[in-house]
ChimeraX commands (.cxc) that place a marker at each C-alpha (Angstrom):
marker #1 position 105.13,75.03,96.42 radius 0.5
marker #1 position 108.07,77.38,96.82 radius 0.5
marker #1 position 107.79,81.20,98.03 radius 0.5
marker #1 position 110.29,83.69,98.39 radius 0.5
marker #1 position 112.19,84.51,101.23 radius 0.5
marker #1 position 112.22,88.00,100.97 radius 0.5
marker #1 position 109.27,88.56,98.99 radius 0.5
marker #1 position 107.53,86.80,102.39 radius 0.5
marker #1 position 109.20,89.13,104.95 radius 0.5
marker #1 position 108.37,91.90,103.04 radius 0.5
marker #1 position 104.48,90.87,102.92 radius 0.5
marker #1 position 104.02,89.70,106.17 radius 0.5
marker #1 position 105.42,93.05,107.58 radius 0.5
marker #1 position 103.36,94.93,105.14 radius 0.5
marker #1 position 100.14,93.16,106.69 radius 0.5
marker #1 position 100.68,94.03,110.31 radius 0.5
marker #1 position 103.55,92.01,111.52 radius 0.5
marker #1 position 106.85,93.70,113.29 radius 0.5
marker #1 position 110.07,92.90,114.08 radius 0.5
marker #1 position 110.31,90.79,117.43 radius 0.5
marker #1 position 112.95,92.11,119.64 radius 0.5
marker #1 position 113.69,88.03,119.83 radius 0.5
marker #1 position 116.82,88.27,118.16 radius 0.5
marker #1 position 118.31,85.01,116.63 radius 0.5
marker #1 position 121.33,84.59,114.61 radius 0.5
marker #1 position 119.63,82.03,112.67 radius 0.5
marker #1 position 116.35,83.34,112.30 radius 0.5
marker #1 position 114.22,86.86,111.91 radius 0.5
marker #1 position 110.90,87.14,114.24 radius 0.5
marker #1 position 108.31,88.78,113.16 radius 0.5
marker #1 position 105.31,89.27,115.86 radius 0.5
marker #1 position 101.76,89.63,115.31 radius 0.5
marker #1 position 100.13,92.49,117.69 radius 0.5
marker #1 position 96.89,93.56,118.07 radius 0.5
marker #1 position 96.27,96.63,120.29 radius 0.5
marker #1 position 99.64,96.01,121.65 radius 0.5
marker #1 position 98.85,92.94,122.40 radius 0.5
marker #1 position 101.27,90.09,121.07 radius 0.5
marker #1 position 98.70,87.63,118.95 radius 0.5
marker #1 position 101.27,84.97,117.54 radius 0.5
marker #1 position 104.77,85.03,116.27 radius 0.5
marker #1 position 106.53,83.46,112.62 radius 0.5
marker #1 position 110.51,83.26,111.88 radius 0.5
marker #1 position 112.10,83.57,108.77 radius 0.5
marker #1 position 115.19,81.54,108.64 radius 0.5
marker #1 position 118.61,83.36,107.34 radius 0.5
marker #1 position 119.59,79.73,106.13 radius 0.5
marker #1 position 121.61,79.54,102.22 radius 0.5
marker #1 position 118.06,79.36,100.87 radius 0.5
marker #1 position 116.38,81.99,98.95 radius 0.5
marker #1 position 113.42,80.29,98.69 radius 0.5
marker #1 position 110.71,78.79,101.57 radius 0.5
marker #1 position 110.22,75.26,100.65 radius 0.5
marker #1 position 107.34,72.99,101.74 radius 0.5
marker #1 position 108.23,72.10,105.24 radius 0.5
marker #1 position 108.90,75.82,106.22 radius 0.5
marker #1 position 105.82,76.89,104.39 radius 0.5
marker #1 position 103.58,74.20,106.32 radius 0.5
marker #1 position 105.70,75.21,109.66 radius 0.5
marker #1 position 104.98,79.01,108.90 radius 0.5
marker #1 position 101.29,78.76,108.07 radius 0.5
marker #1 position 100.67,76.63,111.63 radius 0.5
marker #1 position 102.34,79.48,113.55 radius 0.5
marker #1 position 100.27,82.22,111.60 radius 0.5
marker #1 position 97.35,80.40,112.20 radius 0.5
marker #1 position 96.39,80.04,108.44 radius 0.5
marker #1 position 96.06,76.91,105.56 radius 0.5
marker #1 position 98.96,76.70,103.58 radius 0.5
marker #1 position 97.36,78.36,100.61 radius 0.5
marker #1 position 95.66,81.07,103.04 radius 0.5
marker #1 position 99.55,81.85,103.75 radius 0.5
marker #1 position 100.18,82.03,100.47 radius 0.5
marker #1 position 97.73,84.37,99.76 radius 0.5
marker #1 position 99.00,86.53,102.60 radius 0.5
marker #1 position 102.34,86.04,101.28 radius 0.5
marker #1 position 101.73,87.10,97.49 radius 0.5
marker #1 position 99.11,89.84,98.31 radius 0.5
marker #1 position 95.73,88.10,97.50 radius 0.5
marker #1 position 94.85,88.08,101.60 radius 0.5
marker #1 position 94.80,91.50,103.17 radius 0.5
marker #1 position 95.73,92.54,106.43 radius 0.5
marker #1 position 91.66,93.30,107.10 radius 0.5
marker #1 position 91.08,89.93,105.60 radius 0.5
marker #1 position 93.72,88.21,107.60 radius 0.5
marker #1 position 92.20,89.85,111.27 radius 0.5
marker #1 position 89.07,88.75,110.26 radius 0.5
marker #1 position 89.78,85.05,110.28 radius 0.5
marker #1 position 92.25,85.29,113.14 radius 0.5
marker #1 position 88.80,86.54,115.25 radius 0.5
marker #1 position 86.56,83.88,113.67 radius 0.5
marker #1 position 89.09,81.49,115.33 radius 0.5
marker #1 position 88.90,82.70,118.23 radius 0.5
marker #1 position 92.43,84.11,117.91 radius 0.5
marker #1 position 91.40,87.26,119.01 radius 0.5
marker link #1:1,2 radius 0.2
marker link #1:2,3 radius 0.2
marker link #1:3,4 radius 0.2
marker link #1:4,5 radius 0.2
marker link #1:5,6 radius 0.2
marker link #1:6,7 radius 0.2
marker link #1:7,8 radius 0.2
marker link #1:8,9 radius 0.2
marker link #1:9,10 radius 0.2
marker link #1:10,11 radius 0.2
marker link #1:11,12 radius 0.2
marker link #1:12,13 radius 0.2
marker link #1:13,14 radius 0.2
marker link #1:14,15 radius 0.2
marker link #1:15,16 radius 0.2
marker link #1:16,17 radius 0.2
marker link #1:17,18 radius 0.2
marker link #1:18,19 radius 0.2
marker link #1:19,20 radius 0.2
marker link #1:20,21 radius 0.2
marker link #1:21,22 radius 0.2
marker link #1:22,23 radius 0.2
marker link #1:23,24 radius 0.2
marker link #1:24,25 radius 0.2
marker link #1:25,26 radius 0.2
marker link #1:26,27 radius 0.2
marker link #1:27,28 radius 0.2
marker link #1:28,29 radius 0.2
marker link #1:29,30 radius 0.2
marker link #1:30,31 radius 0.2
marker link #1:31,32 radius 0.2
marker link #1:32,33 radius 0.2
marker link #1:33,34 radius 0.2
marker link #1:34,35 radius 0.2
marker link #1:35,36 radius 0.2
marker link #1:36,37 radius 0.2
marker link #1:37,38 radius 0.2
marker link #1:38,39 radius 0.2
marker link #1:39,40 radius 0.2
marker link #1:40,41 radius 0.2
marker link #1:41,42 radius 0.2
marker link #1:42,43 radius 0.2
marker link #1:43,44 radius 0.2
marker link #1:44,45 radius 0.2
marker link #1:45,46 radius 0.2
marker link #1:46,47 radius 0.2
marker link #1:47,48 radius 0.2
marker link #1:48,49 radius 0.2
marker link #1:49,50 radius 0.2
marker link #1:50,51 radius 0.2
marker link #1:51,52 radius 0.2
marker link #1:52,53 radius 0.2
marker link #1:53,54 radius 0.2
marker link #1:54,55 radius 0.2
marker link #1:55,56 radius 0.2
marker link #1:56,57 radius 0.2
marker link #1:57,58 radius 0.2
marker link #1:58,59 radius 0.2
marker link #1:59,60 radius 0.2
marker link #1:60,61 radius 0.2
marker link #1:61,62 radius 0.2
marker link #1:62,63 radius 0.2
marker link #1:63,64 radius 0.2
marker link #1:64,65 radius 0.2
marker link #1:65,66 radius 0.2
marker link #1:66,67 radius 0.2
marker link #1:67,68 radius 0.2
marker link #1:68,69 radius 0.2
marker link #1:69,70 radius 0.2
marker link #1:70,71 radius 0.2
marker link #1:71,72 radius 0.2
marker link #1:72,73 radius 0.2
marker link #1:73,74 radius 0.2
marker link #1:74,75 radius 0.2
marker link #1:75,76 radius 0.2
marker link #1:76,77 radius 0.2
marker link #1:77,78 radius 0.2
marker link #1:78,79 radius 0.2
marker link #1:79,80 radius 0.2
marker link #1:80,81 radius 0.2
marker link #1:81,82 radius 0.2
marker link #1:82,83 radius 0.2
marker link #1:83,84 radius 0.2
marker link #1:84,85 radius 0.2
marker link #1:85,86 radius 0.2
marker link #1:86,87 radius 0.2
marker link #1:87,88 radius 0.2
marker link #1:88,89 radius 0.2
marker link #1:89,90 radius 0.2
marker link #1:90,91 radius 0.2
marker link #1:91,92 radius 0.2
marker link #1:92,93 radius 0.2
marker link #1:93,94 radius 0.2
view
């Protein structure tokens, strides 16, 4: 399973997530808020690699509180932001 870097950015911050003001040289934070409220957090790594591999994929999905394919599908567009919110607050996330 391979996704792209900045395909996945893009995504993520098109379903709700922001820019953290965590600033890494490494790495780009991107927060989750609802109401203000900061719900989780993800990083993107600025590494060589154009591509998210399997461990980063696995390591991403944990932090957004997803399945690996569920992050997928918020990833490539089939998981909406309304979608997304919805499972976060039948976890409990919320």
């Amino acid at each position: 399973m391979v996704l792209s870097k900045k395909k996945a950015y893009k995504n993520l911050k098109k379903k709700g997530f922001v820019d953290s003001p965590n600033k890494s040289v490494d790495h780009k934070y991107l927060d989750y808020l609802v109401d203000g409220k900061l719900i989780l957090y993800t990083k993107v790594s600025h590494g060589s690699e154009e591509d998210l591999r399997e461990p980063l994929i696995k390591q991403m999905s944990t932090q957004c509180k997803l399945t690996k394919q569920q992050f997928c599908d918020l990833v490539n567009c089939p998981l909406s932001a309304e979608k997304y919110k919805q499972i976060l607050e039948e976890q409990g996330e919320l």
